[in-house]
Every structure is written in structure tokens, then in C-alpha cells.
N, CA, C and O atoms as CSV, one atom per row, in Angstrom:
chain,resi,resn,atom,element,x,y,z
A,1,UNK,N,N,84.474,121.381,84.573
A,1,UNK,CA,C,85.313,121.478,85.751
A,1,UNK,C,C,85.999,120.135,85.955
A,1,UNK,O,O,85.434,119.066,85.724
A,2,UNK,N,N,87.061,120.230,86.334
A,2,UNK,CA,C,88.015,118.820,86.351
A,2,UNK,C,C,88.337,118.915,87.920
A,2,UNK,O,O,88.631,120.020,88.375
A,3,UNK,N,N,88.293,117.804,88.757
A,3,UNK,CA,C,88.883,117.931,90.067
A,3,UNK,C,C,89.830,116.960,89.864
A,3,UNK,O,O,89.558,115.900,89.299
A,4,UNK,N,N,90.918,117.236,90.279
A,4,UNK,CA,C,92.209,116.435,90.557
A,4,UNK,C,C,91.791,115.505,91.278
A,4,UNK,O,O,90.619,115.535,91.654
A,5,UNK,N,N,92.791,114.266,91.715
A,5,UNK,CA,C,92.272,113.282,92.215
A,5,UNK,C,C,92.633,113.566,93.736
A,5,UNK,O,O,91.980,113.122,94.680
A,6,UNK,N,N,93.723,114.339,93.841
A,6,UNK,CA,C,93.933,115.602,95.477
A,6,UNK,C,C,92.645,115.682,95.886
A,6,UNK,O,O,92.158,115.088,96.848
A,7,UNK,N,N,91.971,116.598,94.967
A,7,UNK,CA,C,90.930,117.399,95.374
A,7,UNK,C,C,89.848,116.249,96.186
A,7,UNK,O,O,89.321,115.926,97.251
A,8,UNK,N,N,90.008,115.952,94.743
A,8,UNK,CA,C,88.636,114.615,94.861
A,8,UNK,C,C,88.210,113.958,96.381
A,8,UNK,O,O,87.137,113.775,96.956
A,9,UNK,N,N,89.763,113.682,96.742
A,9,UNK,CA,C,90.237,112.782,98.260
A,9,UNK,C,C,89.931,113.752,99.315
A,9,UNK,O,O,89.381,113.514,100.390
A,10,UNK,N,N,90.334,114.819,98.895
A,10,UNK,CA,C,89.852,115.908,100.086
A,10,UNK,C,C,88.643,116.368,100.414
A,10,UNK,O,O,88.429,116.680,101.586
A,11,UNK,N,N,87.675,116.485,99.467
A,11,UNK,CA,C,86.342,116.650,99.258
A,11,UNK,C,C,85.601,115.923,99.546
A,11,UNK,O,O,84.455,116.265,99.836
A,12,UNK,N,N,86.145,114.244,99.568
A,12,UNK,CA,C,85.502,112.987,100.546
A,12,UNK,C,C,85.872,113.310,102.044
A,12,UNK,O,O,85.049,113.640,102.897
A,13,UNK,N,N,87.139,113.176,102.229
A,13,UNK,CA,C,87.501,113.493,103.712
A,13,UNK,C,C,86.777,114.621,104.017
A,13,UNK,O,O,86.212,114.487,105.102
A,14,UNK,N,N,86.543,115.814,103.421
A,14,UNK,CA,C,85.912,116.645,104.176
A,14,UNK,C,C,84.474,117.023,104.354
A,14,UNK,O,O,84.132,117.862,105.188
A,15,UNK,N,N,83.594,116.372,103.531
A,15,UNK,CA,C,82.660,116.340,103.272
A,15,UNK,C,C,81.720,117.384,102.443
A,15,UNK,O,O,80.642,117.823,102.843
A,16,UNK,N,N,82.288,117.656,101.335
A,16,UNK,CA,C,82.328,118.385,100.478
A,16,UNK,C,C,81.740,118.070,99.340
A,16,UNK,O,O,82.424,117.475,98.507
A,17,UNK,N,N,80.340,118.391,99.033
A,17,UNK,CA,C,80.244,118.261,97.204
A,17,UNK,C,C,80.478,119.145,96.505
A,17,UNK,O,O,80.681,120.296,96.890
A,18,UNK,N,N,80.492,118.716,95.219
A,18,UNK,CA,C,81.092,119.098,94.110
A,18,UNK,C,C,80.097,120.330,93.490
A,18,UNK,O,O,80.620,121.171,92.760
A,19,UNK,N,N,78.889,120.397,93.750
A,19,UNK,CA,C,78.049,121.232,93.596
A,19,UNK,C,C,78.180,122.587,94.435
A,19,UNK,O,O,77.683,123.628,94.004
A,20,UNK,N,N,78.874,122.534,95.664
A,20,UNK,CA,C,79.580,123.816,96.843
A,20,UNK,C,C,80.683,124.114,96.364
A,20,UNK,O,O,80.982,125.287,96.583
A,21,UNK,N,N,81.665,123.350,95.608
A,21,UNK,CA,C,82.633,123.936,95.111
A,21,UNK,C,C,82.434,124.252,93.435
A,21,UNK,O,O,83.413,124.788,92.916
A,22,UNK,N,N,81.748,124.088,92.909
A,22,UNK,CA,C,81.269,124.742,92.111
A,22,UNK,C,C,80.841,126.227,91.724
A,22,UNK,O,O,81.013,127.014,90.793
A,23,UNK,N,N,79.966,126.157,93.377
A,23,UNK,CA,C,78.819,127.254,93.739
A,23,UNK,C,C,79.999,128.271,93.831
A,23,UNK,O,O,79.915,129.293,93.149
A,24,UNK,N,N,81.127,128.065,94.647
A,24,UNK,CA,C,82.363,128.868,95.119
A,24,UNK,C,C,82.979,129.389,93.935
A,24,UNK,O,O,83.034,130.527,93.468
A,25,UNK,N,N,83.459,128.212,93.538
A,25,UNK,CA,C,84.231,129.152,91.992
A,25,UNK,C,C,83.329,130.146,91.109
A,25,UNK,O,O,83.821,131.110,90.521
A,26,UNK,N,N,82.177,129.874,91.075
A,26,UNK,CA,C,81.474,130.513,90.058
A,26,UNK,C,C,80.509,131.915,90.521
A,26,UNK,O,O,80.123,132.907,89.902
A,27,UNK,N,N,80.383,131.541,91.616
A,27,UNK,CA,C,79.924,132.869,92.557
A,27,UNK,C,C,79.946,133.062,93.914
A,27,UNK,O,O,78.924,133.006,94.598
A,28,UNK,N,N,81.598,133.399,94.574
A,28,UNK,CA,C,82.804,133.136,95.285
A,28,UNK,C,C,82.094,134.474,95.883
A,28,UNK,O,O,81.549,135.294,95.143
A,29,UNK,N,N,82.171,134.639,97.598
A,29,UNK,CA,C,82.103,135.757,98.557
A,29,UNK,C,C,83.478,136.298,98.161
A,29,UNK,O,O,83.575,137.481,98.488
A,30,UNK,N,N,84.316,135.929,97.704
A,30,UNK,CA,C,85.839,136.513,97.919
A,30,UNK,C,C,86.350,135.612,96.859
A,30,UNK,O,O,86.265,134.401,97.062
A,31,UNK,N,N,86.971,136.128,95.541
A,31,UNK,CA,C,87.889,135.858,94.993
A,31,UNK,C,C,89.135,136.897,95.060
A,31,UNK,O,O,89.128,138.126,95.127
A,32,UNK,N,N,90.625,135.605,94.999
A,32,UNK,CA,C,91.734,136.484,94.399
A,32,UNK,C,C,92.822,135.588,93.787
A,32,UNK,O,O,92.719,134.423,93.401
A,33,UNK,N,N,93.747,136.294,93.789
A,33,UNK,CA,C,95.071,135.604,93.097
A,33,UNK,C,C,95.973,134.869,93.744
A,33,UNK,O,O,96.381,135.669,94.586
A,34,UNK,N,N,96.401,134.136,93.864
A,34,UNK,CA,C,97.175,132.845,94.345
A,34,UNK,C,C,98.318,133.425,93.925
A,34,UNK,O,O,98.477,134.585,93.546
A,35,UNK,N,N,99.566,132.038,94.063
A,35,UNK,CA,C,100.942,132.181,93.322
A,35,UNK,C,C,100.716,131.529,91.975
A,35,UNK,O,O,99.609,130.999,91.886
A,36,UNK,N,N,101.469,131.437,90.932
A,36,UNK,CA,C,101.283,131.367,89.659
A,36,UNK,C,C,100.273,131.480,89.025
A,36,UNK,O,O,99.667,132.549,88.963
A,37,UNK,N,N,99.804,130.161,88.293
A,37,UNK,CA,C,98.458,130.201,87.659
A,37,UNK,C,C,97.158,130.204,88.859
A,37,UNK,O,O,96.040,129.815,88.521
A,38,UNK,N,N,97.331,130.504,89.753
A,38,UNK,CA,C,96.055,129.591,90.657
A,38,UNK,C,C,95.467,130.879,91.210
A,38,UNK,O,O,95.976,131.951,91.536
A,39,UNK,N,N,94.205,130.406,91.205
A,39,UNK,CA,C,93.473,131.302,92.134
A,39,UNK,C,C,92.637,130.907,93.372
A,39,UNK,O,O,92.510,129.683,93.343
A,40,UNK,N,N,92.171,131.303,94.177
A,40,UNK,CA,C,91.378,131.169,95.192
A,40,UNK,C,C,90.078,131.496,95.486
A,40,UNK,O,O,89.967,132.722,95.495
A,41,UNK,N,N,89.067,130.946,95.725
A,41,UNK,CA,C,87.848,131.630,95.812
A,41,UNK,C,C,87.399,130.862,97.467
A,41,UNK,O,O,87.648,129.775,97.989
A,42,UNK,N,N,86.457,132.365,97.977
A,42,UNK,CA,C,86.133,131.696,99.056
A,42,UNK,C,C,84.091,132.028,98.997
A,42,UNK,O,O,83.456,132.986,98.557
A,43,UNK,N,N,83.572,130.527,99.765
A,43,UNK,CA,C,82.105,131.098,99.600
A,43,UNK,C,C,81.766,130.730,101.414
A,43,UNK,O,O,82.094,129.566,101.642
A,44,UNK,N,N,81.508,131.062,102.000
A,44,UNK,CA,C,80.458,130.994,103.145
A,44,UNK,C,C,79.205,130.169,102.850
A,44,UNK,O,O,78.186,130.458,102.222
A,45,UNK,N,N,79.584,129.043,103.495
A,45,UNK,CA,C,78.070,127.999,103.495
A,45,UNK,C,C,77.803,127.843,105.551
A,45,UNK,O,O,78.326,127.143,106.418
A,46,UNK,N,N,77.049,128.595,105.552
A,46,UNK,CA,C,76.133,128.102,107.045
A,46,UNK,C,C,77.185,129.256,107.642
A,46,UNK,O,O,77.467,130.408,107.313
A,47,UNK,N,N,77.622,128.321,108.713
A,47,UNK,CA,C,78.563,129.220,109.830
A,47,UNK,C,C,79.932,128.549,109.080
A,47,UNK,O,O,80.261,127.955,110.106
A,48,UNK,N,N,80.744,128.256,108.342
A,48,UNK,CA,C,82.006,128.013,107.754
A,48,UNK,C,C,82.358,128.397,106.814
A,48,UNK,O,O,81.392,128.492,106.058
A,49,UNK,N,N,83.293,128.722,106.331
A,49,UNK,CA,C,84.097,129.077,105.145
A,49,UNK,C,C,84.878,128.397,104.169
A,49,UNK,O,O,86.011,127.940,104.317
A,50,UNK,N,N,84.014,128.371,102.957
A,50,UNK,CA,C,84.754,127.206,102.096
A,50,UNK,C,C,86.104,127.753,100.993
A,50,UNK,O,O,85.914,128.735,100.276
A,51,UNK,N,N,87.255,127.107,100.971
A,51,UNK,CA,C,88.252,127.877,100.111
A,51,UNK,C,C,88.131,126.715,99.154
A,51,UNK,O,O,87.547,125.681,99.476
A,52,UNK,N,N,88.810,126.937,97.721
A,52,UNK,CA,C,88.882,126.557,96.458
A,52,UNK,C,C,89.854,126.782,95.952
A,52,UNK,O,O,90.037,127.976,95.718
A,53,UNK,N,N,90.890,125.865,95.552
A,53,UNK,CA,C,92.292,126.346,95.042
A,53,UNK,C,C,92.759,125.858,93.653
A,53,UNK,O,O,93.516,124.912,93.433
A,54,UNK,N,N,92.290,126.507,92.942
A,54,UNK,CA,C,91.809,126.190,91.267
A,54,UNK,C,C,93.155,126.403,90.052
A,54,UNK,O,O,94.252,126.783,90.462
A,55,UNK,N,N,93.055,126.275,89.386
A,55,UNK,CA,C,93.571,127.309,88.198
A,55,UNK,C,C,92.229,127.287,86.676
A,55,UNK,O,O,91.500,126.361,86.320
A,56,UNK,N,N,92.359,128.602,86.146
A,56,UNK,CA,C,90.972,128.059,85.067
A,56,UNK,C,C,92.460,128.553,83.654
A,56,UNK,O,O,93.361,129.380,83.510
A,57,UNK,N,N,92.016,127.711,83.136
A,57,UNK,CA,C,92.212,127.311,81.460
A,57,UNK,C,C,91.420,127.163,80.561
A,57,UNK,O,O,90.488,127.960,80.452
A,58,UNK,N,N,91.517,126.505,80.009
A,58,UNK,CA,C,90.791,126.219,79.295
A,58,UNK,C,C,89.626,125.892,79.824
A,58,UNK,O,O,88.483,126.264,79.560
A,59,UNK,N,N,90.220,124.853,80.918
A,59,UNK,CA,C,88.298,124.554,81.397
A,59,UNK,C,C,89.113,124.716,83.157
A,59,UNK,O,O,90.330,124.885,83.232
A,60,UNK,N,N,88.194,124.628,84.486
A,60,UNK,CA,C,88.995,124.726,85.578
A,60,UNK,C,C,89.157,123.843,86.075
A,60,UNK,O,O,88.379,122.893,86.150
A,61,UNK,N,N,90.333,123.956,86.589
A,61,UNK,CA,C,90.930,122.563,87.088
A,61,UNK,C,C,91.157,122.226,88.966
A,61,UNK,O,O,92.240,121.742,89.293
A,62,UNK,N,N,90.429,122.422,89.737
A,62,UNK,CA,C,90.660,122.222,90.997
A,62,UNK,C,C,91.841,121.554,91.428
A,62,UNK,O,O,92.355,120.465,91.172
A,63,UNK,N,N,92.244,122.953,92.481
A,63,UNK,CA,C,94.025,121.985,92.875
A,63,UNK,C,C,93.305,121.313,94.125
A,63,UNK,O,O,93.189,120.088,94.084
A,64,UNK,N,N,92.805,122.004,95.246
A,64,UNK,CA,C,92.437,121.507,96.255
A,64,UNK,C,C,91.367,122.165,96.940
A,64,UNK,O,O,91.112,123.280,96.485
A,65,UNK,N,N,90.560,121.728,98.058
A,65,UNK,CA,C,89.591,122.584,98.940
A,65,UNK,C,C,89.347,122.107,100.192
A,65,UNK,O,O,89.029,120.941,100.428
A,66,UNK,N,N,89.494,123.020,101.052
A,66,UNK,CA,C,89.180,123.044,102.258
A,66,UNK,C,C,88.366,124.171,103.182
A,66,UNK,O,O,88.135,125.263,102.662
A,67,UNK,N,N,87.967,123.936,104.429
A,67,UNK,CA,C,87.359,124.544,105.257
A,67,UNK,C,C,88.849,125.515,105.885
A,67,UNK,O,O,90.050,125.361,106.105
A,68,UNK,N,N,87.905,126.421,105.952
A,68,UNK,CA,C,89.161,127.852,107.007
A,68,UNK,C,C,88.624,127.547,108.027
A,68,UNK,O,O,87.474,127.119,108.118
A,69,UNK,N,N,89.616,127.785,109.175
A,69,UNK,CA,C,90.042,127.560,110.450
A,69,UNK,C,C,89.260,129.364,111.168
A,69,UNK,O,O,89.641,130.435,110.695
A,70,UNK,N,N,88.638,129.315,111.833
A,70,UNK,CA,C,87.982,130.457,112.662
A,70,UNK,C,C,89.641,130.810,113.207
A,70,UNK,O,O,90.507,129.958,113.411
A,71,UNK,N,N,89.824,132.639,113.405
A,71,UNK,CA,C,90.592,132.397,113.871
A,71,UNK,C,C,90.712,133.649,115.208
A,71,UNK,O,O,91.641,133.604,116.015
């Protein structure tokens, strides 16, 4: 898994390890399809919702991740 250096920054700011976004891509409450190559996966940790904004290739490449907004 490769995290962009986006990701990387966002995953500090948000307090995010790399082991939850892992957990997400690989066994996601909700995956689907994005625009182009990218996809999305979402996993539920506690009471929040974690999104994952990937593309996989060869190996996957994290575009970005964040927490969803209750709405």
C-alpha cells in the first residue's frame, strides 16, 4: 500500500493510522466506484465513519482519507 504524501498529511491531521485505513480498504462496510480510476471504501470504527479514496494497481495507492460528517 503506498499513501501519497496528501494522504499521509491528512491521516496526521486527522488522527488516523495506517492500520484503519488499511482495515477499510481491505474489509470496507461499503465499497464503490469513484470517478476514474478511484474507488472508495467506507469502514465504521466506534461511532464514526471512515472514507478511503484509493485507486488499486498494481499495488494501492491512497489518494486521501477522511472522517464523514453525521448528517
Amino acid at each position: 500500500m503506498i499513501i501519497t504524501k496528501h494522504a499521509f498529511f491528512r491521516m496526521q491531521q486527522r488522527g488516523i493510522d495506517e492500520n484503519v485505513v488499511a482495515s477499510a480498504i481491505l474489509n470496507p462496510d461499503e465499497a464503490s466506484e469513484s470517478f476514474g480510476k478511484r474507488r472508495l471504501a467506507r469502514k465504521i470504527i466506534g461511532d464514526k465513519t471512515l472514507e478511503v479514496v484509493y485507486i488499486k494497481e498494481d499495488d494501492i495507492i491512497v489518494i486521501t482519507v477522511y472522517w464523514l460528517e453525521e448528517v
